[in-house]
GUDO-331675 format. One record per residue: x, y, z of N, C-alpha, C, O, CB in turn. Coordinates in steps of 0.05 Angstrom, whole numbers, plus 5000, padded with zeros to 4 digits. Glycine has a CB too. Example, Ala and Ser with C-alpha at 12.3 -4.5 7.8 and 13.67 -1.06 7.14 Angstrom:
<rs>
526448865156524649105156526449345156528549345169522649115181;525749555142527349795143525850015157526850235161528249885114;
</rs>
This chain:
<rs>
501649765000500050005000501750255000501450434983498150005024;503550265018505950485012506950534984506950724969508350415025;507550354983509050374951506150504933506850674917510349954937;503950474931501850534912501850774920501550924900499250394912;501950924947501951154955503951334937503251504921502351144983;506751264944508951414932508751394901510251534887511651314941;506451164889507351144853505751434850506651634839505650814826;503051394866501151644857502351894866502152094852498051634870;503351894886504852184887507052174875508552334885505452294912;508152034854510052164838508952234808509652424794512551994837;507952124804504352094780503752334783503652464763501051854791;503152464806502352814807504652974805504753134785500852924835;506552974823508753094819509553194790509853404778510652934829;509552964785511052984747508052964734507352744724513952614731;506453144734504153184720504853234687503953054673502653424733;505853384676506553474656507453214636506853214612508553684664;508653044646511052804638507952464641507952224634515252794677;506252634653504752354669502452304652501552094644503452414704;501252664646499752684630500452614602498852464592498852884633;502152674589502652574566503652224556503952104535504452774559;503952144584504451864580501051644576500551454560506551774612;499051794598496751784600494751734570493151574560496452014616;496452054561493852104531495151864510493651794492494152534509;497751754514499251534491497551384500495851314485502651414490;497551314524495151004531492951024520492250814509494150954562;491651164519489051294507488651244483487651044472488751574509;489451424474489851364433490451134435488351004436492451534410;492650944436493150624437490850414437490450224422494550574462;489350494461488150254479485050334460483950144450488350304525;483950584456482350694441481650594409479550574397483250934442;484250544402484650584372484550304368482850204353487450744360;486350144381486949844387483749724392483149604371489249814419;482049724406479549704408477949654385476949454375478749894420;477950024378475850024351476949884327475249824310475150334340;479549814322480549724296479749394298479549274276484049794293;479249264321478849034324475049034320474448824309480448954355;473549144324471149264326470249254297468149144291471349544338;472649404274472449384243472849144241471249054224474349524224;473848994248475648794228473948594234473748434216478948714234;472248534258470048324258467548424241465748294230469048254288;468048744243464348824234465048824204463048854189462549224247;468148794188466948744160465548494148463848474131468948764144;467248284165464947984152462948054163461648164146465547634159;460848044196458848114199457148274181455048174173459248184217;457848554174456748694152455648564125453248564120458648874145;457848434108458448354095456848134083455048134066460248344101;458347884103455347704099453747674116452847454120455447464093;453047914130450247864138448447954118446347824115449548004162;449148244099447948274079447648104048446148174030448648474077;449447874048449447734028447847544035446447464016451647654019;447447424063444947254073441947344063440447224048444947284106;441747604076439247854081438547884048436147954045440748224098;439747854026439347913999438947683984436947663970441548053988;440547513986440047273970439746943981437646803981442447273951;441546873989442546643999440946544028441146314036445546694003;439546714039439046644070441546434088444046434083435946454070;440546324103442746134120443545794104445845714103441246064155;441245654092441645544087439645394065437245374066442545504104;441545304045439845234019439044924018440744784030441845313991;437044784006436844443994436444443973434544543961434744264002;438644303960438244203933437743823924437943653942441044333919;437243763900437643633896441243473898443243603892436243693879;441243303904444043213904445643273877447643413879444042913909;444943183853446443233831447143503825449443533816445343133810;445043783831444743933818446744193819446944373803442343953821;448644143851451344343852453344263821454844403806453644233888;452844063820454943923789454744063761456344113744454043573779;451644093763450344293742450144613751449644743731447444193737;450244713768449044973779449845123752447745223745450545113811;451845183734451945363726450145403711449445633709453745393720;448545173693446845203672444145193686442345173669447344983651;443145213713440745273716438545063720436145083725440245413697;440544813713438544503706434744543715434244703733440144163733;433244433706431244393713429644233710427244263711430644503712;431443933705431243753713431943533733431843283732431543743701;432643743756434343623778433543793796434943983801437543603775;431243763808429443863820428443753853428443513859427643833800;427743933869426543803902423443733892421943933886426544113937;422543503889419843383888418043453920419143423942420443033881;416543503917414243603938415843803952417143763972412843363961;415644003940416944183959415644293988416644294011417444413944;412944373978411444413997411644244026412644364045409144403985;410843994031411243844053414343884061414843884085410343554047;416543914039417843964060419144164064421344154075418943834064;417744394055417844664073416544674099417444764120416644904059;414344564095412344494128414244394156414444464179409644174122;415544154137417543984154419444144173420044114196419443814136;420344354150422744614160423044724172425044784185423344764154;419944834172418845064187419045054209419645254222416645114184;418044684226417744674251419744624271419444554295416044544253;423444694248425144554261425944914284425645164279428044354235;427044744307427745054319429945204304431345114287428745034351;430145474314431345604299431445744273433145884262432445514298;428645644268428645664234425645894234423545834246428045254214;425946104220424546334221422546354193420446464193426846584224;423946194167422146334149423346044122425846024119422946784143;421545884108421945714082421545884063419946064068420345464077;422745864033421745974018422645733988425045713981422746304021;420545593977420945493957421645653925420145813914418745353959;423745583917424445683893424945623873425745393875425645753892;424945713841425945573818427045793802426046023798423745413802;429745693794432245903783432445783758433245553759435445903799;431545923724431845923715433346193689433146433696430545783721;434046163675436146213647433446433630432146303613437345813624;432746663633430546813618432047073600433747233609428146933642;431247083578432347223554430347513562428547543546431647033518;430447673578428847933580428747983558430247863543429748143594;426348243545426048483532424748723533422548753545425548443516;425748873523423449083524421449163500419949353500424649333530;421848903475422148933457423348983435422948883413421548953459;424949153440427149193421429449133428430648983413427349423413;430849213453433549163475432848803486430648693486433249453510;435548673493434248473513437148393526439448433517432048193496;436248253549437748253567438847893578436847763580436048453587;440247803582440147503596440447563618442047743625442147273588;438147353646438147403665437347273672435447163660437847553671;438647123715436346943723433847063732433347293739437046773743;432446853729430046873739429346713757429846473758428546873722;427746873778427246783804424746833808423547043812428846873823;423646443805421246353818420846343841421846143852420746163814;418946593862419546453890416146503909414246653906422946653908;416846283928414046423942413146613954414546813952413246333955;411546643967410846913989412946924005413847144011408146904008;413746744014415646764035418646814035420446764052415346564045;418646964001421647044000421447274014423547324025423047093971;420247394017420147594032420847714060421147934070418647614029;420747454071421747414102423747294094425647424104419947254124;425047024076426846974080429647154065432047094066426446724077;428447374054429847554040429147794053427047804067429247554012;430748004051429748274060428948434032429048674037432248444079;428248394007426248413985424948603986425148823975424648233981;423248504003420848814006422048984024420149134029417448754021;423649064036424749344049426149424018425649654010427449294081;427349304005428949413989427449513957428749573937431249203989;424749493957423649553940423349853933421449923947421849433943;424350083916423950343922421750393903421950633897426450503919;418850223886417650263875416050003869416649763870418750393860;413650143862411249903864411649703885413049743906411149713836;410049463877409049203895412148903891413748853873404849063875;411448803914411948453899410548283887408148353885412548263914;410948103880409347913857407147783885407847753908412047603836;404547733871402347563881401647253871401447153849400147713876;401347183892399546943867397346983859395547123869398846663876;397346863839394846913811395747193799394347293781390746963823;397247283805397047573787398747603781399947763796396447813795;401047483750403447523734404447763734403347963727403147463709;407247733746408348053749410748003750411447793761407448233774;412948183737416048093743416248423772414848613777419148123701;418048343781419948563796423548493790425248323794419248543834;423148723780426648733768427648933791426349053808427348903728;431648893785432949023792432249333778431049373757435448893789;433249553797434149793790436149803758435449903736435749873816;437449733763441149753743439449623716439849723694445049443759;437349363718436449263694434549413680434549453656435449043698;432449513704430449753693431549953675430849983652429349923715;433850113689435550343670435850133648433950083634438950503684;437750033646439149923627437349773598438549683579440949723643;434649783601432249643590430749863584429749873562430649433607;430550023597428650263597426750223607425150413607427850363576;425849953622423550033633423150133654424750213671422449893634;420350153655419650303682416850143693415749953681418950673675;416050243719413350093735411050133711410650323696412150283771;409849923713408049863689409049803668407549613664406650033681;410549813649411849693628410949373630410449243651415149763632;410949253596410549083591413248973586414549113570408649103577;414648723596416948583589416348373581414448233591418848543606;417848303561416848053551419347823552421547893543415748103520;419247583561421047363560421747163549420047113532421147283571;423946923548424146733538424746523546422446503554424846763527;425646343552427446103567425845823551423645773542426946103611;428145683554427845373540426045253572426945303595432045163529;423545103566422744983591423844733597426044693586419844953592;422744493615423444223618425144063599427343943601421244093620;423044103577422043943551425244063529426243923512417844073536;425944293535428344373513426644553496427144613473429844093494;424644633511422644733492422745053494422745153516419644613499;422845213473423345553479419645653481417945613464425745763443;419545753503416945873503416546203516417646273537415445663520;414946383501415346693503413246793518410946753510415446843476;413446933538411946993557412047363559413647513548413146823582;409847413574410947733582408447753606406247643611410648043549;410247963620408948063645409748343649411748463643409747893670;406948443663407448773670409648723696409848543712404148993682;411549033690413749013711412049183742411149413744417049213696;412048973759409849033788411749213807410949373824408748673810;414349173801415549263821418349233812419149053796414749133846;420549493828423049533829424249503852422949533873423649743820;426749443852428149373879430749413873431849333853427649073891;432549593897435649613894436149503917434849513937437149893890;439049373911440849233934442749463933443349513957442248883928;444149643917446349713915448649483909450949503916446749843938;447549303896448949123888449048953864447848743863448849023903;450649043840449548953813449948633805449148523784451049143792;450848553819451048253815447348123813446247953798453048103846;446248323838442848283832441548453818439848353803441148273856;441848753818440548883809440548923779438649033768440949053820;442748823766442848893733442148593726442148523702446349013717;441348403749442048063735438847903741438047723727445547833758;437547973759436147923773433447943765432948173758436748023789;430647713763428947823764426247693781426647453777428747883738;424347703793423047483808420547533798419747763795423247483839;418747273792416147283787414847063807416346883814415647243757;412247053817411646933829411946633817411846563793409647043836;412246483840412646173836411546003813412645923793411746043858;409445973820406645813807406845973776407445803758402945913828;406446163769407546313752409346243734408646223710408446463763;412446203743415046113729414345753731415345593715418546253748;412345653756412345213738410945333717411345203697409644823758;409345553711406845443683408445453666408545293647404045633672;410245693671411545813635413845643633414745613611412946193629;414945513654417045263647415844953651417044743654419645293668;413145013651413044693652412444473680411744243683416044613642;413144653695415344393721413244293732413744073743417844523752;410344393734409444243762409844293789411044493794410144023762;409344203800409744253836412644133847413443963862406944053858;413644303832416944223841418344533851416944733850419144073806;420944543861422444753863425344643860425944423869421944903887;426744763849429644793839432344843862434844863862429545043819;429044833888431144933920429545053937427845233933434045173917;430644913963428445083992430445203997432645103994426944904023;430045494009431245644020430645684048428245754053431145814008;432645654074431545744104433145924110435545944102431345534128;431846064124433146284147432446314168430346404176433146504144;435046244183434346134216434346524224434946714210437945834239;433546514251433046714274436046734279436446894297430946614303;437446664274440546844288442246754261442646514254442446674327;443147034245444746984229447046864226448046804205444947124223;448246834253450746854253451346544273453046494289451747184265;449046374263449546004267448245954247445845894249448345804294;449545954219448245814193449345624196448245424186448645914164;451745574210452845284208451544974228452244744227455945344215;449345134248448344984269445444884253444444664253448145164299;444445154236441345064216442244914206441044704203439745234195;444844954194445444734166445744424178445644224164448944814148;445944444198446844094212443044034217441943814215449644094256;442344164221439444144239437744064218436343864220438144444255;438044304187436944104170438143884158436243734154435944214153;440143794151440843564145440043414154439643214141442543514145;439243414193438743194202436043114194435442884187439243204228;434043354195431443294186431443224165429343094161429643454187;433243244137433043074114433042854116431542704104434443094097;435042784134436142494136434742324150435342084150438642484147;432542444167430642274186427742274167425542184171430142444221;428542374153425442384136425942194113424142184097424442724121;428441994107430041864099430441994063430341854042429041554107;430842284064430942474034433942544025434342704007429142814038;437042364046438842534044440042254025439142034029440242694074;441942304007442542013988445041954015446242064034444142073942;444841694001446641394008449541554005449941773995446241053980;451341374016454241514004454841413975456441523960457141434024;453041163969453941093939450941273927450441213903454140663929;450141363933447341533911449041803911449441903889443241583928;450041923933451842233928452542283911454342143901453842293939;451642543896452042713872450742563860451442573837454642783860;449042403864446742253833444742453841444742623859445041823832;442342343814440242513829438342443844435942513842438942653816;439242293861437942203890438842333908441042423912438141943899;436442333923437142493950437142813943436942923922440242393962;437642943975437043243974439343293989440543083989434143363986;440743494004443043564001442443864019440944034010444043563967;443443884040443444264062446344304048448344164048443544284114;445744514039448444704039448444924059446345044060448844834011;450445004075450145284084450845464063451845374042451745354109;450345774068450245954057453746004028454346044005449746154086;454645984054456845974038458945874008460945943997457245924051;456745644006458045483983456045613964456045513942458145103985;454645783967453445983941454646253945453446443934449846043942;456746303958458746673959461146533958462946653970458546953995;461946283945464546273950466846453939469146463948465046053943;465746613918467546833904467447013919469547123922466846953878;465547093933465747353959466347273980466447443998463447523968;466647083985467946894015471046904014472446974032467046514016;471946813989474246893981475547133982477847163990474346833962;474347293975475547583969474847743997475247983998473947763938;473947644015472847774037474947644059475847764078469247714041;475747344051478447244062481147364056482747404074478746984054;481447404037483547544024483947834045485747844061482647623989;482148014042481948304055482148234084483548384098479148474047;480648004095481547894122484147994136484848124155481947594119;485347824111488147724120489747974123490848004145489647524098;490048184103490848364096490148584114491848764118490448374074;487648594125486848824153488148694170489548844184483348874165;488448404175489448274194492248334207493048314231489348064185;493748414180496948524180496748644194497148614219498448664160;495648934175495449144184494849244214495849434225494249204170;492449044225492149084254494249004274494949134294489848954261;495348724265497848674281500548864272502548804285498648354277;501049044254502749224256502349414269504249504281503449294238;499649554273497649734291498949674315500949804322494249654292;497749444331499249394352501249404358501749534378499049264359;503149294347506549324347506649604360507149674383508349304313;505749784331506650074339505150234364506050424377506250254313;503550144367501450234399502950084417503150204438497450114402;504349844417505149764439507749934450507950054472505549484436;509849904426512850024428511650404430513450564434515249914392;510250454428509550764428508650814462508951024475506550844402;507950634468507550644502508750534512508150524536505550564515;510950414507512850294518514750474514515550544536513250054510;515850564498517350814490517251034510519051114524516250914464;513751154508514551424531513951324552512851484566513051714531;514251104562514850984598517350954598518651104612513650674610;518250794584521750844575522251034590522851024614522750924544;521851354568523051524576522351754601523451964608523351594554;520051604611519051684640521251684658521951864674516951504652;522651304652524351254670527551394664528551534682524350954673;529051344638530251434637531051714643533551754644530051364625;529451934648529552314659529652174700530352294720524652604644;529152024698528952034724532051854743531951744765525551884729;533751864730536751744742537651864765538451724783539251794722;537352134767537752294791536652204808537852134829537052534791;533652164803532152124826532851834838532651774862529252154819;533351714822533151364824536451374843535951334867533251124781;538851414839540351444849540751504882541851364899540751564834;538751884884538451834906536151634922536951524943538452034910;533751594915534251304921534651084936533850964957535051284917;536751044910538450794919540650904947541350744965540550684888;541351134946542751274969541951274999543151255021542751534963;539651294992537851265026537151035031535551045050535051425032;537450815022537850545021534650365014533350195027539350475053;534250504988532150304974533050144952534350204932529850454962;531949894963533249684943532749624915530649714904532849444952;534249504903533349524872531349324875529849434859535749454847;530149154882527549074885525349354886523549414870527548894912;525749444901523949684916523549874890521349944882525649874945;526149944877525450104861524250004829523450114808527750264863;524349844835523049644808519549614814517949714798524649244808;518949484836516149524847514949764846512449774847516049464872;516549984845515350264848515750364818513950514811516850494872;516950324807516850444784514750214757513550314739520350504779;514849924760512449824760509649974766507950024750512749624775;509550044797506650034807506350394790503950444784506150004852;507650534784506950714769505850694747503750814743508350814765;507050524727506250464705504250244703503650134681508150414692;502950164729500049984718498850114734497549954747499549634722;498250444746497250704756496650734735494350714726498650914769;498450794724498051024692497150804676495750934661501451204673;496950614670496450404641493550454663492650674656498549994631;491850334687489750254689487750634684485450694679489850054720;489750764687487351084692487351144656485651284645489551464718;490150984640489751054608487050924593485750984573492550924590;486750694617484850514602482750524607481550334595485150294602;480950694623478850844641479251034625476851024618479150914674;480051204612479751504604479451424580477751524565482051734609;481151194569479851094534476851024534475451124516481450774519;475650864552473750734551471150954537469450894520473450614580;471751264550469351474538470851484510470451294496468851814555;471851604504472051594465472351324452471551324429474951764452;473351084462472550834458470250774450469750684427472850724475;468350814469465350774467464150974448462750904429463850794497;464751274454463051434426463651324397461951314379464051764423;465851264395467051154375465750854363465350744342469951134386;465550814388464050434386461850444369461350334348462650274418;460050674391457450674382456850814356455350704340455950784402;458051064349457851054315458850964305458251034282458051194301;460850784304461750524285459350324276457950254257464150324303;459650274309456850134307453950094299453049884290456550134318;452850314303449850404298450050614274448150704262448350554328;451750644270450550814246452550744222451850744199450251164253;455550684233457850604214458650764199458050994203457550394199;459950674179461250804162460350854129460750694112463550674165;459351044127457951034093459951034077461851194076456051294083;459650814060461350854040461050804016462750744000463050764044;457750844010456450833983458250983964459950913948453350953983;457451153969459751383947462351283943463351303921460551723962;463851143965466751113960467050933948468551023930468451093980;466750783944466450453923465450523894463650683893463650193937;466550403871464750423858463950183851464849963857465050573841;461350253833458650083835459449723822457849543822455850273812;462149723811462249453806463949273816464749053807462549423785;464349393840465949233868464049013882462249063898466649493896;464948743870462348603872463448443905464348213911461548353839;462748773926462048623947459848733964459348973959464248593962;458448623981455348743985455148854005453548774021452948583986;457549184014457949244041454749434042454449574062461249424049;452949444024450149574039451449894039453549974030449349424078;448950064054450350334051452150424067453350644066448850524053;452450164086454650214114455549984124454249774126453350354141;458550034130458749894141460349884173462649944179459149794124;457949764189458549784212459949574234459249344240456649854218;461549694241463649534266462349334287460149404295465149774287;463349104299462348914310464248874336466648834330461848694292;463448884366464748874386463848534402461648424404464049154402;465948464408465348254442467448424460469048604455466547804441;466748274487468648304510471148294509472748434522468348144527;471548154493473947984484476248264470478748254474472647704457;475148464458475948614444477148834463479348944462473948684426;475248864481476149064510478448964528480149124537473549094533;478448674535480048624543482348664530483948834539479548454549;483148504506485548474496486248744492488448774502485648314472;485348974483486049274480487449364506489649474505483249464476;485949304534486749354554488849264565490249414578485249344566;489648984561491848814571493048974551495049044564491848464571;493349094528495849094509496549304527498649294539495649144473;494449564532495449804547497049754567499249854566493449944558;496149594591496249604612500249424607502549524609493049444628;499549234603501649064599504749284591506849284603500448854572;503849444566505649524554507049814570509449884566504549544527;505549924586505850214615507649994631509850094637501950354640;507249774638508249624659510849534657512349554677506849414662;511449454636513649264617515849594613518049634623511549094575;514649744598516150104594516650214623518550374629513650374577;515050134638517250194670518650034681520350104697516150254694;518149784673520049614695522749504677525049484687518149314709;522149454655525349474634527949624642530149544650524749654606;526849854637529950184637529750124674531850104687528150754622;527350104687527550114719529650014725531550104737525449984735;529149734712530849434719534149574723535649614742530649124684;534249664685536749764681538750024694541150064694536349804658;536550164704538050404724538350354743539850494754537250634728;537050114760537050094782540349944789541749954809534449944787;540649854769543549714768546149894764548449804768543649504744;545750134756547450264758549250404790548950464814546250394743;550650404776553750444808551650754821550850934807559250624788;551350744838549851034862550951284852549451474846551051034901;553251294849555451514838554651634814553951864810558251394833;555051404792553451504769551151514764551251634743553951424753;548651464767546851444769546151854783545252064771546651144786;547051784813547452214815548352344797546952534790549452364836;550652294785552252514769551052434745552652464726555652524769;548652324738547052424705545952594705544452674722545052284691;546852724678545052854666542752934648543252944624545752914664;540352984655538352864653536153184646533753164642538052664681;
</rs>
């Protein structure tokens, strides 16, 4: 307790030297925090909005039909979809089914035309999509009432507009080309042209007539209640495939038997990738961050101790031991690291919370064919975990910058140690 007495009264004494060691902890332990705060809230952001737009948590396909995905097959299809969306519905965790069929449609406007998928889906894309928030004009598609809703980027690029007649094409089941048209019901932007220039959805029932299919879908889509365990839905439905005996044999796998949970991911593997990549690379960058926040507070504790030889000398003169003066020049520097890390915590937190809640806009700064889906913001993501480690780096590194040079002056001859100049 003595010794804590004399760190704080030398902590005031040398105000001038104490305070500026103080505000390094600050910025450090502050900065150190929120950069860790980014670097989780870009995947959070990221794909939470690639979930929220397309993919939900987790997809069922036919077994064969990842082998084909690129061409759209539609012959490799989930038979009764309906029952087992019902099935889905009642598993926990699971918030919203939406049966779908993705096919290959030749847009027009009549004169212009466009290739694009097309997306058969039910009422319930809507919950399992965020769709209807993102609509900035007209309705979504109904049943019984033929209607496309296109992207934004396709509308410009087509010329159409709400009400417009579009007319379509696609080969059905059969290999058969059949021409369709529907009034355009509705517009919708993601800020993201991978959907908005590519994209178009008509109600379900709708896209079996004009392709043929019957009461099939091309894929159930779920989206569980917590984004961020697609990998716990994805086991949960597998299991219910597999108890409903719908998941193939290990010798039927990749035939077209059986049905198949994918999580989210094995449909963004190109943005999973490139979102790994940037990972890695903020990742550097944050561990060089630290480096220099650590040695930057370690540095002016350093030189806390170093100006102070005179003092340390006498001292050692009145007979305090180099133990003693190591403990005290320690208990200073985890004074000052614990009051740096208390005084970060308020700009820490303002900082947190507009990272957080409102983030960082960076619509404007991107341009529009950066095919990644950071939304109009993107905002920073915290645990405990983040406060701590910020704090230990502070605290640790005030502690380590006094007791180092401490160690080292304390060893010096009494004589010299007085006669520095300092």
């Amino acid at each position: 307790m003595e010794t804590l007495k004399i760190a704080v009264r030398n902590i005031r004494r040398n105000e001038r030297r104490s305070k500026l060691t103080i505000i390094t902890i600050v910025l450090g332990v502050a900065v150190l925090m929120n950069m860790q705060g980014i670097y989780r809230g870009l995947t959070t952001t990221v794909y939470g909005h690639m979930m929220a737009m397309d993919t939900a948590q987790v997809q069922v396909e036919n077994a064969a039909y990842r082998a084909a995905a690129r061409r759209l097959p539609l012959d490799l299809v989930v038979a009764d979809p309906e029952a087992l969306a019902r099935r889905l519905r009642a598993l926990p965790g699971v918030k919203a089914v939406s049966e779908r069929i993705d096919a290959s449609f030749e847009l027009t406007n009549g004169t212009q035309g466009a290739r694009v998928q097309a997306r058969g889906a039910s009422q319930e894309e809507a919950v399992v999509t965020d769709l209807g928030s993102r609509l900035v004009e007209g309705r979504l598609f109904e049943a019984g009432q033929p209607g496309l809703v296109i992207g934004r980027g396709l509308a410009t690029k087509l010329g159409l507009r709400l009400g417009d007649q579009a007319f379509f094409t696609a080969l059905d089941r059969h290999s058969v080309r059949n021409l369709g048209s529907a009034l355009i019901v509705g517009i919708f932007e993601y800020g993201y042209p991978l959907l908005d220039d590519y994209l178009v959805y008509l109600d379900i029932d709708q896209a079996r007539s004009f392709l043929d299919l019957g009461k099939v879908a091309t894929r159930i889509v779920v989206r569980g209640t917590k984004p961020d365990q697609s990998a716990a839905i994805t086991r949960e439905v597998a299991t219910a495939l597999a108890a409903a005996g719908l998941s193939p044999s290990v010798e039927e796998y990749g035939s077209s038997r059986g049905l198949v949970a994918y999580e989210w991911k094995v449909f963004a593997e190109s943005l999973v990738s490139t979102i790994e990549t940037r990972l890695q690379l903020l990742l550097t960058v944050l561990a060089t961050l630290f480096a220099l926040i650590f040695a930057g507070i370690f540095n002016t504790m350093a030189m806390n101790v170093e100006e102070r030889h005179r003092e340390i000398g006498t001292l050692r003169a009145i007979g305090i031991r180099r133990s003693g003066l190591e403990r005290l020049f320690m208990t200073e520097g985890l004074v000052m690291g614990l009051a740096g890390c208390l005084i970060a915590a308020v700009p820490a937190t303002l900082v947190g919370v507009w990272l957080g809640v409102w983030g960082i806009d960076i619509s404007g700064l991107l341009p529009r064919d950066v095919p990644i889906p950071f939304g109009n913001a993107m905002r920073a993501s915290y645990s405990w975990v983040d406060v701590l480690r910020a704090a230990t780096a502070g605290v640790g590194a005030a502690v380590l910058g006094s007791l180092v040079p401490a160690w080292r002056a304390a060893r010096l001859p009494i004589t010299e140690a007085l006669g520095a100049v300092r």
